[in-house]
N, C-alpha and C positions, 0 to 999 in steps of 0.2 A: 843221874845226868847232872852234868855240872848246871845248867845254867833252869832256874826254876819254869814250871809245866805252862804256872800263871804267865810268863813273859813270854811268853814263844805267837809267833805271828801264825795268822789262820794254817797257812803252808808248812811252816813248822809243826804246826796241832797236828796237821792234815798225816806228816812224817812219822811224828809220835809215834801217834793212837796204828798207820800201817804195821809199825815196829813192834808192836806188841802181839801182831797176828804171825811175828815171827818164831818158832819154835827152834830152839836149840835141840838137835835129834837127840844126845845122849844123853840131857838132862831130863826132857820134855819140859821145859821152862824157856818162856818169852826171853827173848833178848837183852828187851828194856829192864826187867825185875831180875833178870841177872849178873845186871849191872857192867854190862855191855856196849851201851850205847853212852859215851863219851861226849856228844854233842850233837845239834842239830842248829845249823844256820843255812839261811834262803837270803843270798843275795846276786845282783844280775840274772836273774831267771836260772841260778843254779840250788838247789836244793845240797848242801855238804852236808854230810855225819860222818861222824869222830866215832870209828869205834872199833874196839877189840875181841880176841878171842881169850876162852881160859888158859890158852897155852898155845906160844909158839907154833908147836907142833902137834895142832890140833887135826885130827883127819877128817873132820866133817868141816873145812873151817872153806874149803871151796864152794861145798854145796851150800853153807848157810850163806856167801856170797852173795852167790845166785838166786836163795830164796829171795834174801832181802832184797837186792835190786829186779827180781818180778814181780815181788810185794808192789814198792814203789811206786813201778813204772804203771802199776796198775790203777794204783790211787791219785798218782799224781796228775795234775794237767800236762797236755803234751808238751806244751812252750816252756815247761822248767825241766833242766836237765839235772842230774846227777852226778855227783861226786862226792861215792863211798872213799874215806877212808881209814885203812887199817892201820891202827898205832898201836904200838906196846909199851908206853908210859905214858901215866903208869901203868905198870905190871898189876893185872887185874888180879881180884885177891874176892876169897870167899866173906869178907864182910861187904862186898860192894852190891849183895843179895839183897833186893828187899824183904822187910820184914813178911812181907804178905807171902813172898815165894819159898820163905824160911818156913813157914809154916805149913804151906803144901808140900812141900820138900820133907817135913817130918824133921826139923832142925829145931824148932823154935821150943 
């Protein structure tokens, strides 16, 4: 994630640490350590994240949608709203894995 763990505003944290109970189906790997999640900001009582999938034409790339925005709406307070979205630059690319996922992954 572009913008460091330490700066992020409680709501932000709050986004994080949701996103990480996200599971990518065909990896079995978080979202966040997949290098997925492109950004997180909370401003006017809207919660934004920046983020992509491993490809275009991914077919799970509906449902992870919808995990993530049940995640969310779960953690979140009800007065901040959402807005996921989905960018493709960059073009997500296998070193934007963390090390940690590289390793459960059987990469490292």
């Amino acid at each position: 994630m572009k913008k460091h763990a330490d700066s992020l505003t409680l709501i932000e944290q709050n986004v994080l640490e949701a996103l990480y109970q996200v599971i990518d189906p065909e990896v079995g790997e978080n979202i966040v350590d997949l290098g997925l999640v492109y950004g997180i900001k909370v401003e006017d009582n809207t919660a934004k994240v920046d983020l992509t999938m491993t490809t275009p034409a991914c077919p799970m790339g509906e449902m992870l949608l919808d995990d993530i925005e049940a995640t969310l709406n779960q953690r979140l307070p009800p007065e901040i709203s959402l807005d996921i979205n989905l960018v493709w630059e960059p073009p997500w690319e296998p070193s934007m894995i963390s090390a940690e996922a590289k390793q459960r992954l059987g990469w490292a």
